[in-house]
C-alpha positions as CSV (number, residue, x, y, z in Angstrom):
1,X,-37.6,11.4,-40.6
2,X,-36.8,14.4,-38.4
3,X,-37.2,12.5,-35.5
4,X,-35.2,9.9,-36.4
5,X,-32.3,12.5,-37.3
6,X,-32.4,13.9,-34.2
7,X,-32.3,11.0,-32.0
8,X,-29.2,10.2,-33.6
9,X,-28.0,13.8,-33.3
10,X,-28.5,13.4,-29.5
11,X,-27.3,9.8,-29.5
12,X,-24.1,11.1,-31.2
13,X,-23.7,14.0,-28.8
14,X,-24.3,11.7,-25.7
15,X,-21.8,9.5,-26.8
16,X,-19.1,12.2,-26.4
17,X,-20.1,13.0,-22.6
18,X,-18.4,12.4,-19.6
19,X,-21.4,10.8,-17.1
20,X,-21.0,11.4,-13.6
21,X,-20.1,8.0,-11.7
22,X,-19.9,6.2,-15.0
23,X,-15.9,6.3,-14.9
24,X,-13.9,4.2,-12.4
25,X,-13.8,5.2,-9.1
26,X,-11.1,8.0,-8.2
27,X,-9.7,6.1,-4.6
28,X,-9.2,2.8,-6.5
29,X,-6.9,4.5,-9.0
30,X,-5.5,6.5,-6.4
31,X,-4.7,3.2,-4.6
32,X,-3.4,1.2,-7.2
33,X,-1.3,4.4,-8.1
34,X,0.4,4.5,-4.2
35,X,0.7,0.6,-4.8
36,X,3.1,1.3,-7.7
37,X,4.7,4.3,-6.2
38,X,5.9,2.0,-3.2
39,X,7.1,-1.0,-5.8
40,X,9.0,1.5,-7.4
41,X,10.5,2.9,-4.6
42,X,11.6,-0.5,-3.1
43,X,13.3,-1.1,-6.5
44,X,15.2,1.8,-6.2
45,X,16.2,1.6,-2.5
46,X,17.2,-2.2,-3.6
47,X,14.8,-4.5,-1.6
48,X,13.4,-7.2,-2.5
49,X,9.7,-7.6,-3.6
50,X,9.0,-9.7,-0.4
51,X,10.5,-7.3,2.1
52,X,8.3,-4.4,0.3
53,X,4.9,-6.6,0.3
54,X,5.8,-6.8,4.5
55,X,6.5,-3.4,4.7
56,X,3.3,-2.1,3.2
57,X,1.0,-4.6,4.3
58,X,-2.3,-2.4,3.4
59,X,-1.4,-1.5,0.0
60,X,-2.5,-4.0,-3.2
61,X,0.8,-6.5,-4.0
62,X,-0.2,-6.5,-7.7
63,X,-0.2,-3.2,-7.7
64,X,3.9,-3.0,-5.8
65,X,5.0,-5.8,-8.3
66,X,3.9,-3.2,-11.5
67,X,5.6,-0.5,-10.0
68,X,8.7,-2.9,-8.8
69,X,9.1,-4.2,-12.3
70,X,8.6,-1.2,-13.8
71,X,11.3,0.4,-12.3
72,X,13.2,-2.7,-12.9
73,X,13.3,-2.4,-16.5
74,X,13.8,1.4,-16.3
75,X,17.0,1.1,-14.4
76,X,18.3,-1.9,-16.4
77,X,17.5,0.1,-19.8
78,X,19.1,3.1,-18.3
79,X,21.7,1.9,-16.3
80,X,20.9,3.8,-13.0
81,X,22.2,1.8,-10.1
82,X,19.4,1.7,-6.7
83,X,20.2,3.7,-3.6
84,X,20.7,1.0,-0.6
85,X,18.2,2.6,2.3
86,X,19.2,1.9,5.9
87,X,15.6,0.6,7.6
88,X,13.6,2.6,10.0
89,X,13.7,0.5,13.5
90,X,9.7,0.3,12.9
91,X,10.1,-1.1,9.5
92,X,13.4,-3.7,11.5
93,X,10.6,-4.5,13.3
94,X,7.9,-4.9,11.6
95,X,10.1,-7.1,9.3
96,X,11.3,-8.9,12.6
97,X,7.7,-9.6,13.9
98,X,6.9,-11.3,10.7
99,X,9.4,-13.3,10.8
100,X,8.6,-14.7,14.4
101,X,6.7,-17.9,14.2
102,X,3.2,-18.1,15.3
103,X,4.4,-19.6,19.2
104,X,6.9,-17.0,19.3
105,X,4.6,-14.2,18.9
106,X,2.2,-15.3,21.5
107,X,5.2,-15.9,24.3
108,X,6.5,-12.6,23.2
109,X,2.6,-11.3,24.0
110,X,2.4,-12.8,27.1
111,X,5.4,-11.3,28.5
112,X,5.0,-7.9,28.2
113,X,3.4,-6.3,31.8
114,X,0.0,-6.7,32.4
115,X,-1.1,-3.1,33.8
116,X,-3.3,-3.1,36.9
117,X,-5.8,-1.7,38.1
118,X,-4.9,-0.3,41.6
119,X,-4.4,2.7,42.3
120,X,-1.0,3.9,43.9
121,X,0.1,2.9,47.3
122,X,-0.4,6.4,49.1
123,X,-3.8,7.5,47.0
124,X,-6.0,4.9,49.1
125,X,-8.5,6.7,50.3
126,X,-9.6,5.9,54.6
């Protein structure tokens, strides 16, 4: 009888515990926090969900769309109008290279200069 009780004293006291690495992991919440951080953001500064899934590439789209509909319905509810955000020329083009079509890219690749590798005209060696 005593050993029943105090398996289910320790069962009970177990079951309030905080187990190391039983919880979900700490960089995937982090992520998925950033993700919705940057929807919101792009609510606010008034672009479009498209235009903020090119921007951010690396970060999880379900995770901009919460944030971007979040902030949505928190500046409909409260009637706060977005600030329009002039774009960065890397974010112009970034946007821009997306936009290119496949061919595009690859002409635009091909005619950037090719460096060489000789040495300057007056550092030859006799």
């Amino acid at each position: 009888m005593t050993l029943r009780l105090l398996i289910l004293t320790l069962a009970l006291l177990l079951a309030g515990c905080d187990i190391p690495g039983m919880g979900p992991d700490p960089r995937v919440l982090q992520r998925e926090s950033d993700g919705k951080a940057i929807g919101g953001a792009c609510r606010y500064a008034q672009r479009g969900i498209e235009d903020c899934y090119n921007l951010n590439a690396k970060a999880s789209k379900t995770a901009i769309f919460a944030g971007w509909k979040d902030m949505d319905q928190y500046m409909r509810e409260n009637k706060v109008e977005g600030q329009a955000s002039a774009p960065d020329k890397d974010e112009k083009a970034a946007a821009d290279e997306n936009k290119k079509p496949p061919a595009l890219k690859e002409k635009t690749a091909e005619a950037k200069p090719k460096s060489t590798d000789k040495a300057p005209a007056g550092s030859e060696k006799h």
